[in-house]
C-alpha positions in Angstrom: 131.1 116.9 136.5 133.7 114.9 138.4 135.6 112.5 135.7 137.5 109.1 137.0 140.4 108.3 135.0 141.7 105.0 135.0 143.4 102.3 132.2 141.6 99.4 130.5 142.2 96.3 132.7 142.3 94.8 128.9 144.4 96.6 126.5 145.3 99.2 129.3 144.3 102.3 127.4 143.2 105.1 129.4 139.5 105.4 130.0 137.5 107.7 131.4 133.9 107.2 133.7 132.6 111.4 132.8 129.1 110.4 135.1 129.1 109.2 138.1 126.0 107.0 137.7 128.3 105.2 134.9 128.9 101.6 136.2 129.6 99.7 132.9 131.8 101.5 130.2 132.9 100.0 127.2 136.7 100.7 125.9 136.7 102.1 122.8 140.0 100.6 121.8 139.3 96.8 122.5 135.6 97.1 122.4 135.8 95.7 127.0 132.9 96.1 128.8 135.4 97.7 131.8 133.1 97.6 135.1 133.3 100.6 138.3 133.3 98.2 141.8 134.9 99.4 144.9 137.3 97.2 143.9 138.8 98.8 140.9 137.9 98.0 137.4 136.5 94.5 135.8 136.2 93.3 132.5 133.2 91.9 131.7 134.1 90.6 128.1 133.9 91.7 124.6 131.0 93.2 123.3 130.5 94.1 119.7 130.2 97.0 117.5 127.1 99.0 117.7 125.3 98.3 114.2 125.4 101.6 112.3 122.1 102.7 111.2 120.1 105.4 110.0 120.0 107.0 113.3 120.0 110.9 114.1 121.3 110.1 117.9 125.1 109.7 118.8 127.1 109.6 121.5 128.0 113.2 122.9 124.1 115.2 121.8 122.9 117.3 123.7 119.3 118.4 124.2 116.7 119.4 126.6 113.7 118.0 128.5 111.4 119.8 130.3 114.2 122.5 130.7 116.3 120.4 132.0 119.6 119.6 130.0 120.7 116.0 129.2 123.8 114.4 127.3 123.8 111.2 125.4 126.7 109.1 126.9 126.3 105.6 126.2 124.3 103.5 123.8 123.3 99.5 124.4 122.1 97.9 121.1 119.4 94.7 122.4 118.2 92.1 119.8 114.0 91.3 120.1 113.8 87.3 120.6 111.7 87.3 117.3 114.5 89.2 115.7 115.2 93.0 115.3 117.0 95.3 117.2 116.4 98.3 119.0 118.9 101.3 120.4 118.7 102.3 124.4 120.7 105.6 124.7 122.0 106.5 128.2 121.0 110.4 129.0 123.1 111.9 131.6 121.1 115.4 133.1 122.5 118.4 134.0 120.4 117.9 137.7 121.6 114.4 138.2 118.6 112.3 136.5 119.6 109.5 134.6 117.7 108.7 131.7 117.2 106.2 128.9 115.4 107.1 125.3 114.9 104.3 123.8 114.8 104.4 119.8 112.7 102.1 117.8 111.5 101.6 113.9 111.8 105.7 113.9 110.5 106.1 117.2 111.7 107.7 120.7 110.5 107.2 124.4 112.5 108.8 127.1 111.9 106.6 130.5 112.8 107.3 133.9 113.8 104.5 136.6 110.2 104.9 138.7 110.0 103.3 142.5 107.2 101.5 143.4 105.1 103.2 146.5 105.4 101.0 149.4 103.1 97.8 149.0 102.8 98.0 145.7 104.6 95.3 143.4 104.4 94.3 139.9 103.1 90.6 138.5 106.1 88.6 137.8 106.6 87.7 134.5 104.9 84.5 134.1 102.2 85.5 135.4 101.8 89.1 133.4 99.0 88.8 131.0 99.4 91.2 127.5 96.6 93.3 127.4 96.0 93.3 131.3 95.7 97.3 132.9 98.3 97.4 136.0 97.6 100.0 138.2 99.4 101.6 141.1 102.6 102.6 138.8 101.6 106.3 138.0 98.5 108.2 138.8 97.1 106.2 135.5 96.8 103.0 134.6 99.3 101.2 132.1 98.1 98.6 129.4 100.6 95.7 128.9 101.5 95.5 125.2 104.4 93.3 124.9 106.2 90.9 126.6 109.5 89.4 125.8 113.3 88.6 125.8 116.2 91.0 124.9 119.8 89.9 124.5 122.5 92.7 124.8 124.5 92.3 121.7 126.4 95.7 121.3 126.9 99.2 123.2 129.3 102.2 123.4 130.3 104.9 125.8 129.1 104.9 129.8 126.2 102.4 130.8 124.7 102.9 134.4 123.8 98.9 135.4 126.3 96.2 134.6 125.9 95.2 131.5 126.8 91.7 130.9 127.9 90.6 126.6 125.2 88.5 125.2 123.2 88.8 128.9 119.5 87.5 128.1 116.7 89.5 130.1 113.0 89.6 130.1 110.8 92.9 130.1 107.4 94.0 129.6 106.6 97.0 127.3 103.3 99.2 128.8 101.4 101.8 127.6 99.3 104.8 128.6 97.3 107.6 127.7 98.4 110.8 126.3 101.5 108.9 125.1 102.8 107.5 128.6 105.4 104.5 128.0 106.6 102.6 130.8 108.9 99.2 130.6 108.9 96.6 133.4 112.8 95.0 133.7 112.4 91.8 135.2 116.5 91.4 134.7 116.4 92.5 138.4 114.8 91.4 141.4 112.7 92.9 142.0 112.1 94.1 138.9 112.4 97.8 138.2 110.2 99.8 136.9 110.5 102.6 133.9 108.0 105.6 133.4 108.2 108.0 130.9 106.6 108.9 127.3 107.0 108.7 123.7 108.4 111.8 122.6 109.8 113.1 119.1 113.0 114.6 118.3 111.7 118.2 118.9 110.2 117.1 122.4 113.8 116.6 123.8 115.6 119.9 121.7 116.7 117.6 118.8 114.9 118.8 116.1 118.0 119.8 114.2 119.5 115.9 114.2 119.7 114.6 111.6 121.1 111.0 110.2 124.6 110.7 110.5 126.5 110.3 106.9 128.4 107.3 107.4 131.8 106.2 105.2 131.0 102.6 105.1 127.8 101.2 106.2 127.6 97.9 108.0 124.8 97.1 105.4 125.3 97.3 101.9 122.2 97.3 99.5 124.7 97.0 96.3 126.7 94.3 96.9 124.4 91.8 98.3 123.8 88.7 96.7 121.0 85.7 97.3 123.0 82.9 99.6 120.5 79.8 97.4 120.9 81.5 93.5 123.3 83.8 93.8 120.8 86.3 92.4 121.7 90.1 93.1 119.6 91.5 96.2 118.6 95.4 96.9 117.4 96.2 100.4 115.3 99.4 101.1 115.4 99.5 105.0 119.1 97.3 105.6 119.3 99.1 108.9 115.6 97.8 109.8 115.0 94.8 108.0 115.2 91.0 109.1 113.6 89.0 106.7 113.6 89.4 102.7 112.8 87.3 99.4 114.4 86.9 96.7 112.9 87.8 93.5 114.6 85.4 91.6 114.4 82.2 93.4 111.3 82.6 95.3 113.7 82.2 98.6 113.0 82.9 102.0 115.8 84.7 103.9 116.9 85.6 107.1 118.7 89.1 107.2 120.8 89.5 110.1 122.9 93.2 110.1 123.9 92.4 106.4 124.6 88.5 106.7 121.9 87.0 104.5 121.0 83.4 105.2 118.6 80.8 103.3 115.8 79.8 105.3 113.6 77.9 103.0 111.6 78.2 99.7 108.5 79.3 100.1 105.7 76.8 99.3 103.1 76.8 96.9 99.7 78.4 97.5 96.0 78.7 97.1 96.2 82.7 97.8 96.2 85.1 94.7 100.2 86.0 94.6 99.4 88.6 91.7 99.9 91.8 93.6 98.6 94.5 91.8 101.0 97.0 93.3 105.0 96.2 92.6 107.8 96.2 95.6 109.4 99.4 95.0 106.3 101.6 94.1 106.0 104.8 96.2 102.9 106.6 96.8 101.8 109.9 98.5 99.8 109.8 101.5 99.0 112.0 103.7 102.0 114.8 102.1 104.3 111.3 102.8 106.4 110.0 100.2 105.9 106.3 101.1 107.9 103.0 99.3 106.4 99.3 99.1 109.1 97.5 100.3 107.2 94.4 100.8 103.8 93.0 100.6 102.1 90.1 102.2 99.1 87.5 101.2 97.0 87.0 104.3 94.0 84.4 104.6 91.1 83.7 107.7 88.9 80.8 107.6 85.8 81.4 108.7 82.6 78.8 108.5 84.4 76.7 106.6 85.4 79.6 103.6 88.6 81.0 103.4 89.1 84.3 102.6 92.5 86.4 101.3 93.5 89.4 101.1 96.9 91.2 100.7 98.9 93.9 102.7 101.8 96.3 101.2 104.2 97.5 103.8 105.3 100.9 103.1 108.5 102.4 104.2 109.7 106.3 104.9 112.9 106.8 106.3 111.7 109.9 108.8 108.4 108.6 109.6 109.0 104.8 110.0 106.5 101.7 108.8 102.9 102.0 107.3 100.3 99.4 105.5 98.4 99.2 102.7 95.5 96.6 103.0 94.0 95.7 100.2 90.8 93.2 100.3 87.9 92.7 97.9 89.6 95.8 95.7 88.9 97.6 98.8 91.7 99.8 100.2 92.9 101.0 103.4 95.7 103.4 105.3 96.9 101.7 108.3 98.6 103.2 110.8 99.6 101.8 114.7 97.8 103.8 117.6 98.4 103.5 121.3 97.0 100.6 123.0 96.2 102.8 125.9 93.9 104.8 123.9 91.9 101.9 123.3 88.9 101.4 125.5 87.2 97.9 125.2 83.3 96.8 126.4 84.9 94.3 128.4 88.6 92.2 128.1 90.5 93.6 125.6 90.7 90.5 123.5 86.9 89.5 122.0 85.7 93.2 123.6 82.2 93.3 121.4 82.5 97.2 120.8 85.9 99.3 121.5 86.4 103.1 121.5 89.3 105.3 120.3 89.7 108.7 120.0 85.9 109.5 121.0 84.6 107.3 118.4 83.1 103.7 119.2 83.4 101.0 117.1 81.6 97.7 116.8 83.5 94.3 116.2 83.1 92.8 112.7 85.6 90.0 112.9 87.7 87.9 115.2 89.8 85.2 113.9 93.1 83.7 113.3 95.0 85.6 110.1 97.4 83.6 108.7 100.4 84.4 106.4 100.6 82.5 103.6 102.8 84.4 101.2 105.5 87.1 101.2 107.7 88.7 98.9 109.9 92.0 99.2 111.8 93.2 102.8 110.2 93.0 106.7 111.0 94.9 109.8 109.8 91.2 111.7 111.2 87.8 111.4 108.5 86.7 109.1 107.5 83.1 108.6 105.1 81.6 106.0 102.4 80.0 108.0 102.5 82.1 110.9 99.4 83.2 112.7 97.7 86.0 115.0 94.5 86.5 116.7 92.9 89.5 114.5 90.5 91.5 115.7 88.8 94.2 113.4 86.0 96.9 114.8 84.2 99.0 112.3 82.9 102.4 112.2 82.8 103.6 108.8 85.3 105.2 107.5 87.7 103.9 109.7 88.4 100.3 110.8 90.2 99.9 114.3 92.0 96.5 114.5 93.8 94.3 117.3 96.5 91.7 116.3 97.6 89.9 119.3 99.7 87.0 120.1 100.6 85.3 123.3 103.3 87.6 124.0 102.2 91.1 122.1 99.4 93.3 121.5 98.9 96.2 118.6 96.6 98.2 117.5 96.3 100.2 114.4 93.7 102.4 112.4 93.0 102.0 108.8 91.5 104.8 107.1 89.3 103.5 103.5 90.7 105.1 100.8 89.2 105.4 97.1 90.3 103.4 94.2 90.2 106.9 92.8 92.8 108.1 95.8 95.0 104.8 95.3 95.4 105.5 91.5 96.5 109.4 92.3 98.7 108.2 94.9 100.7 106.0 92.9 100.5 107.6 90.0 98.8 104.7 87.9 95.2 103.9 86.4 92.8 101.0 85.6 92.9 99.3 89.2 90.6 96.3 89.6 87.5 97.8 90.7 85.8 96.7 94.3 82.9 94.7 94.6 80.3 94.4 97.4 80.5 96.7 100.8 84.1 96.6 102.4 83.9 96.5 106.2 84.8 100.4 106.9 83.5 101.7 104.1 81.7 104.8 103.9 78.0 105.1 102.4 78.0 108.0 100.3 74.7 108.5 99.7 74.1 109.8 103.2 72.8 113.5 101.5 69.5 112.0 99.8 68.2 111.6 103.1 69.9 114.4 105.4 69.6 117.2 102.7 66.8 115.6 101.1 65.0 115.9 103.7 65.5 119.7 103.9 62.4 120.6 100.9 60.0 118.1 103.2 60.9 120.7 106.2 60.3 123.7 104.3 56.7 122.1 103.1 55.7 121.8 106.6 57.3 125.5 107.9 55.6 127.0 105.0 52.0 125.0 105.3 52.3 125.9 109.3 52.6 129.7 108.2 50.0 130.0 105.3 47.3 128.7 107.9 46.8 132.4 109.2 48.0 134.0 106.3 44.7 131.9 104.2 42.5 132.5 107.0 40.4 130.6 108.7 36.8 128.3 107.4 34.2 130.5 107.7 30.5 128.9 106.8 28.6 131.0 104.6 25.0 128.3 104.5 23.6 126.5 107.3 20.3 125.3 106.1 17.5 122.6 106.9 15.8 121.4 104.5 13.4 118.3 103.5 12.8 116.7 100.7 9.0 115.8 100.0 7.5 112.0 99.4 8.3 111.0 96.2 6.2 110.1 93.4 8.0 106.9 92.9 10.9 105.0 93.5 12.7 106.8 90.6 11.0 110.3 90.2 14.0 112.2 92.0 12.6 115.4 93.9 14.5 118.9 93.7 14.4 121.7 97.1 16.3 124.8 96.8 18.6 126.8 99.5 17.8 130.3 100.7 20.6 132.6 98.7 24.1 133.3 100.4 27.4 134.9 99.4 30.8 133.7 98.3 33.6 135.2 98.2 36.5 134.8 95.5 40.0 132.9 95.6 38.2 130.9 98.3 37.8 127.0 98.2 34.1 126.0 98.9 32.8 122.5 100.5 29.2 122.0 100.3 28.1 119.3 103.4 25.3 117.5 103.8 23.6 114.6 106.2 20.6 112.7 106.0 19.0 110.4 108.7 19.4 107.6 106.8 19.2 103.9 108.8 19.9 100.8 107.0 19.1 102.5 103.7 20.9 105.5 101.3 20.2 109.4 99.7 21.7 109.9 96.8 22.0 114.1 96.6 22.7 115.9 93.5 23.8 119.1 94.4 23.6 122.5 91.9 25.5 125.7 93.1 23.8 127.9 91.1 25.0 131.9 90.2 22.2 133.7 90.5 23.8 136.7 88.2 25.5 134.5 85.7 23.2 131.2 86.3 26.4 129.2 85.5 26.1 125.8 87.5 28.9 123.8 89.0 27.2 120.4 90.0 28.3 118.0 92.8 27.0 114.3 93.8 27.1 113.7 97.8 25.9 109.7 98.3 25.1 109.3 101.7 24.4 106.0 102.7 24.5 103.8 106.5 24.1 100.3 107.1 24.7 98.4 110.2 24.2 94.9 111.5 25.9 91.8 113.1 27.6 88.5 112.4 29.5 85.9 113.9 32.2 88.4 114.2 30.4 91.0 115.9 28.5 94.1 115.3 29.3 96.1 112.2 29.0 99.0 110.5 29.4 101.0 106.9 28.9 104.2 105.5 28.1 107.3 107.4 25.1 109.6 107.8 27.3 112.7 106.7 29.0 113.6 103.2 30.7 116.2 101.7 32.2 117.8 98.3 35.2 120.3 97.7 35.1 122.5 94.4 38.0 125.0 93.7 37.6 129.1 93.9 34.5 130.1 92.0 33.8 134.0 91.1 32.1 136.2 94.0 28.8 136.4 93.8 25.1 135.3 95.2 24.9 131.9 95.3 21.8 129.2 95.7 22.0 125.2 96.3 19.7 123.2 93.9 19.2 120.1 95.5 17.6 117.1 93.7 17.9 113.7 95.5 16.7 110.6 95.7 16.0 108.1 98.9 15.7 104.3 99.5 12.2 105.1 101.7 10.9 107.0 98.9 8.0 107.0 100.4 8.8 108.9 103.7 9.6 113.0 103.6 13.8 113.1 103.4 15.0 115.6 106.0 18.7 116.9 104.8 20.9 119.4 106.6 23.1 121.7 104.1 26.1 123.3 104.6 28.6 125.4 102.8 32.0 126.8 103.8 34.6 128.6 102.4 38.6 128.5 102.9 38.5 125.1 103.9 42.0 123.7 104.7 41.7 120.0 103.6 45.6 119.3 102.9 45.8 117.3 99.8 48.1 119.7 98.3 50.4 119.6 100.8 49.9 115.7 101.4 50.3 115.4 98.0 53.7 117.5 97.8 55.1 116.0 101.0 54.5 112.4 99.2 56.3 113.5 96.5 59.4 115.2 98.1 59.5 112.0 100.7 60.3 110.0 97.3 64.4 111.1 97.3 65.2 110.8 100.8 62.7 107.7 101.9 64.8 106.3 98.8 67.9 107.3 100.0 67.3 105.3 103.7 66.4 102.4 101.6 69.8 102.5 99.9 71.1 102.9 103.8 69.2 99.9 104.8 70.3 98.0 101.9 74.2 99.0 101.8 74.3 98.4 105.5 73.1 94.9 105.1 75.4 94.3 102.3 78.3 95.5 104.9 77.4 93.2 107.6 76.2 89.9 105.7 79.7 88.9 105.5 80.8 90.0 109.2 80.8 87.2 112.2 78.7 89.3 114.3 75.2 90.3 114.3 74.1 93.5 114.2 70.9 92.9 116.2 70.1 94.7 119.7 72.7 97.2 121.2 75.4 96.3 118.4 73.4 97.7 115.1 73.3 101.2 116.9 74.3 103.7 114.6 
C-alpha cells in the first residue's frame, strides 16, 4: 500500500493519505477536512468531532468479506433531516474495492459503488416515488423505502469523495430481497448508485467487536437536567435518542448529542395516558432482555369514532429497537421486516391483500394514525400531533403493517402475545384483561373441529368395514297372500304365512304391500315361534291417496310398508296376519316379506349426529369469533377477501 505524506495546509502537522482512493482526509490535530487535487492539498473547513457512541466499529478494524480482506479507514457521521444520525465507515480492500458499511440503530449494510448498464438511468429525485420497484440496477428489483436529506456533520480518518463540512445532499434508501440494500446519491450528477446488503457483524469477520469503553462520553445520562424545570433527566439510549419528556414537567424536548432543548409542553388530551406498563420496565422476549424506554398514545378516526391505543418502545443495546402495541388489552411483538419481502395485490400503498414470508395477509385497516401523547426517550424526532398513513394486514397470529409517509416506507410484523405471556415477561400480574377479538388474534378453539372431527371419521371407516364383516340381507319369506271379504267394516280377518327359518343375532324386517288406491290396509302382523309360541307383534299401515288441485297433481302415502324388530332366538317362524281394509267388501291381496341382517343405519346416523355435536359446535364458534374479528375492520370480508 503506497502512503502519501504531506503537512496539514492548516496547522501543518504531518498527515498521511494510506489509500490511494482517499480524496478527503480529515487532520486529526485541527479536526481540517485536508483535500488530494493535483494541485496539492486544500482545506475544506472544520468539521467536527465524530459523536462517540455505543459503536463496536473504529477506525483501523479489520475484517473479511467474501474472503476478501477490508480495513476501516475513515468514518463520516450524517444527520437524518427529521433528526438522528447515522455512521458511514470507509472500507479499504486488500484487492482494491472500496467500500462503505453503513451503521444504523444497531444495524450494518456494506454497499458497493454500482455502474449503471449503458441506457439505464435512475428517476431523479423529485420525481422518485417511495414504495415504487426500480429495475435495471441488479439482476432484481429494488423497492424504494426512503427518501431524504443528509447533512455531513462529522468524520475522521481517509474519505474517498470530497467531503464538504455541513454539505446537504439528497439520497434514496432501496431495498431487496434476501436482504439486498442499495442507496441512490443524488449529491452527484448523475447520481451514483450503491449495491450491496445488510449484513451483521459476523458476516464481515467482526464477530469479536465489541463496544468500545469510552473515558468520557459525549452523552451523559447522570448529569442531565430538564432545560424548562430543571428536573433531573436519565436517558437510556443517549447515543440514539432525539426526543425525550420530562417526567416532571410534562415537557417536550429535543435531544441533540447531549444538548437538551425545550420544545413545548405537551397539550392536554382525550387519549387514556394511564400506561399500564412504566418507562424503565424490561421484559424477556424472544431470550431478549428488552427495556421500555418510551411509550406512545396513538389514535385513528374512523366513521366518525376514534379509536386509541398505545405503543411501548423497547430498547436492547445489541439488538437495536422493538414495540410493544397494546390495543383493546390486546398485545403484540413488533418487529421491522424488509420492504422487499413484501409482495402487494397491487400498489404497495392500499394493496387489498399483501404476502410476506409465504404467508398472505388480508388488509383490515387503512387510515391516518395520529400521535397524540408521548412520554419517555425516541430514536425519531417525535412531535405530538404528527401523522402517518397506517396500513395493517391480518392473518392470525401475525399482523403485517405499513407506515408510510411522503418520504418513507416501513414495514413491520407483530406477533399476538398472551396476557398470560405479557405478565411472565415482565414479571408482573393482574393486567387489564382484553375484550372482544383483536385483529391478529388467534382462535384457539381450532381442535373441536379438526380433532373433533377425527371420532366422526372413525364411525364412517368402521360402519364401511362391518358391512361385510355383518353380511349381507338375505330374505328368508317371500309370500302372497289374500285376505278374504270381510264380514263387516270392523270384523278384521286373520291369514297365516307358510313356516320359515331365522336365524340368531340377526335383525329382521317384515314388508308388506297392498294394492290399495284412494283407500288404506291396516295389517297387524304376529311373528309367531312355533316351538316357544312367544309372539312379537308389529302394525304396518299402508295407505295411498292421490288427486289434484289448483296446485297440481298430488300424492300421499305409499302402497308398500315395513317394520324392523331387533335379533330374536333361531327358530321356525310363522307370520299371523290380521288386517283390516277400507273396501271391506273386496278380497285384500297382500304380498309379505321377511329379511334378515338388514342394514338400515340408524345406529350409525344416530352416532354420527351425536359426535357431529363437538365439532359442528366448534365451526359455529369459528363463524362467530371470525365475525367478531372483522365487525370492527374497514374492509369486508365478502368474495375473494374472506378466504381462509
Amino acid at each position: 500500500m503506497s502512503i502519501l505524506q504531506a503537512n496539514c495546509p492548516s496547522c501543518a502537522a504531518p498527515v498521511e493519505f494510506k489509500a490511494g482512493s482517499t480524496i478527503v482526509l480529515v487532520c486529526p490535530f485541527c479536526r481540517s477536512a485536508i483535500a488530494r487535487t493535483d494541485r496539492g492539498l486544500q482545506d475544506l473547513g472544520k468539521v467536527a468531532e465524530i459523536a462517540e457512541s455505543e459503536s463496536p466499529l473504529k477506525i483501523g478494524l479489520k475484517g473479511t468479506f467474501n474472503g476478501v480482506r477490508f480495513e476501516l479507514t475513515g468514518r463520516a457521521q450524517l444527520r437524518h433531516e427529521l433528526g438522528g444520525y447515522w455512521d458511514e465507515w470507509y472500507a479499504t480492500f486488500s484487492n482494491g474495492w472500496v467500500g462503505w458499511l453503513a451503521e444504523a440503530q444497531g444495524n450494518f449494510y456494506l454497499t458497493f459503488y454500482q455502474p449503471l448498464p449503458s441506457g439505464t438511468s435512475v428517476p431523479s429525485f423529485d420525481a422518485l416515488q417511495v414504495g415504487e420497484s426500480l429495475t435495471g440496477i441488479s439482476s432484481e428489483p429494488f423497492t424504494v423505502i426512503e427518501k431524504g436529506v443528509a447533512t455531513s456533520v462529522a468524520a475522521d480518518g481517509e474519505i474517498p469523495y470530497q467531503l464538504t463540512p455541513n454539505e446537504q445532499s439528497s439520497y434514496a434508501d432501496l431495498s431487496g430481497r434476501d436482504k439486498a440494500f442499495g442507496t441512490i446519491d443524488y449529491s452527484m450528477n448523475p447520481p451514483w448508485v450503491f449495491v450491496g446488503q445488510q449484513v451483521t457483524l459476523a458476516d464481515i469477520g467482526l464477530e469479536s467487536a465489541r463496544p468500545a469503553e469510552r473515558e468520557a462520553r459525549r452523552v451523559s445520562t447522570a448529569a442531565m437536567g430538564c432545560p424548562n424545570c430543571g428536573g433531573p433527566l436519565a436517558l437510556v439510549a443517549p447515543d440514539k435518542a432525539e426526543r425525550v419528556t420530562c417526567p416532571n414537567c410534562n415537557s417536550l424536548l429535543d435531544v441533540d448529542q447531549g444538548n437538551l432543548t425545550y420544545l413545548k409542553a405537551l397539550k392536554s388530551t382525550n387519549a387514556d395516558i394511564n400506561f399500564v406498563l412504566p418507562i424503565g420496565a424490561e421484559g424477556v422476549f424472544k431470550d431478549v432482555k428488552f427495556k421500555i424506554i418510551g411509550a406512545v398514545a396513538r389514535s385513528v378516526d374512523i366513521d366518525g369514532e376514534t379509536y386509541y391505543w398505545h405503543e411501548y418502545l423497547l430498547y436492547n443495546p445489541s439488538i437495536g429497537f422493538r414495540w410493544l402495541v397494546h390495543s383493546d388489552n390486546h398485545w403484540n411483538f413488533v418487529e421491522s421486516v424488509n420492504a422487499a419481502e413484501v409482495a402487494a395485490d397491487s400498489n404497495v400503498l392500499g394493496a387489498r391483500s399483501a404476502t410476506y414470508n409465504g404467508t398472505k395477509f388480508k388488509i383490515f385497516q387503512d387510515a391516518n394514525a395520529m400521535v397524540r401523547y408521548v412520554k419517555g426517550e425516541f430514536y425519531w424526532r417525535v412531535e405530538q400531533g404528527e401523522t402517518v398513513r397506517a396500513t395493517d394486514y391480518v392473518a392470525a397470529p401475525l399482523m403485517l403493517s405499513q407506515e408510510a409517509t411522503k418520504n418513507e416506507i416501513n414495514w413491520s410484523v407483530g406477533t399476538y402475545m398472551t396476557n398470560a405471556e405479557i405478565e411472565k415477561a415482565f414479571g408482573v400480574s393482574d393486567l387489564p384483561k382484553p375484550w372482544s377479538v383483536a385483529p391478529n388474534q388467534p382462535f384457539t378453539g381450532r381442535f373441536y373441529y379438526t380433532w373433533g372431527l377425527l371420532p366422526v371419521l372413525l364411525l364412517i371407516v368402521v360402519a364401511i368395514v362391518m358391512v361385510p364383516v355383518a353380511g349381507v340381507t338375505t330374505a328368508v319369506l317371500s309370500q302372497e297372500v289374500s285376505l278374504p271379504p270381510m264380514t263387516n267394516a270392523t270384523a278384521a280377518q286373520t291369514i297365516f304365512s307358510q313356516p320359515f327359518d331365522i336365524k340368531a343375532n340377526r335383525n329382521i324386517r317384515i314388508s308388506a304391500s297392498a294394492p290399495v288406491s284412494n283407500s288404506f290396509a291396516e295389517l297387524d302382523v304376529d311373528l309367531v315361534n312355533d316351538q316357544s309360541q312367544e309372539v312379537e307383534s308389529v302394525n304396518i299401515p299402508i295407505e295411498y291417496y292421490f288427486g289434484s288441485d289448483s296446485d297440481g297433481a298430488w300424492t300421499e302415502g305409499s302402497k308398500d310398508q315395513d317394520a324392523t324388530l331387533s335379533s330374536l332366538p333361531a327358530g321356525k317362524y310363522t307370520l299371523r296376519v290380521e288386517g283390516t281394509w277400507q273396501d271391506w267388501q273386496q278380497p285384500m291381496p297382500v304380498s309379505l316379506k321377511v329379511e334378515q341382517n338388514v342394514n338400515r343405519g340408524v345406529n350409525f346416523l344416530c352416532a354420527f349426529l351425536i359426535l357431529l355435536i363437538v365439532p359442528v359446535l366448534g365451526l359455529f364458534r369459528k363463524i362467530s369469533f371470525e365475525s367478531r374479528r372483522w365487525k370492527d375492520s374497514m374492509f369486508s370480508t365478502s368474495g375473494s377477501d374472506s378466504d381462509e
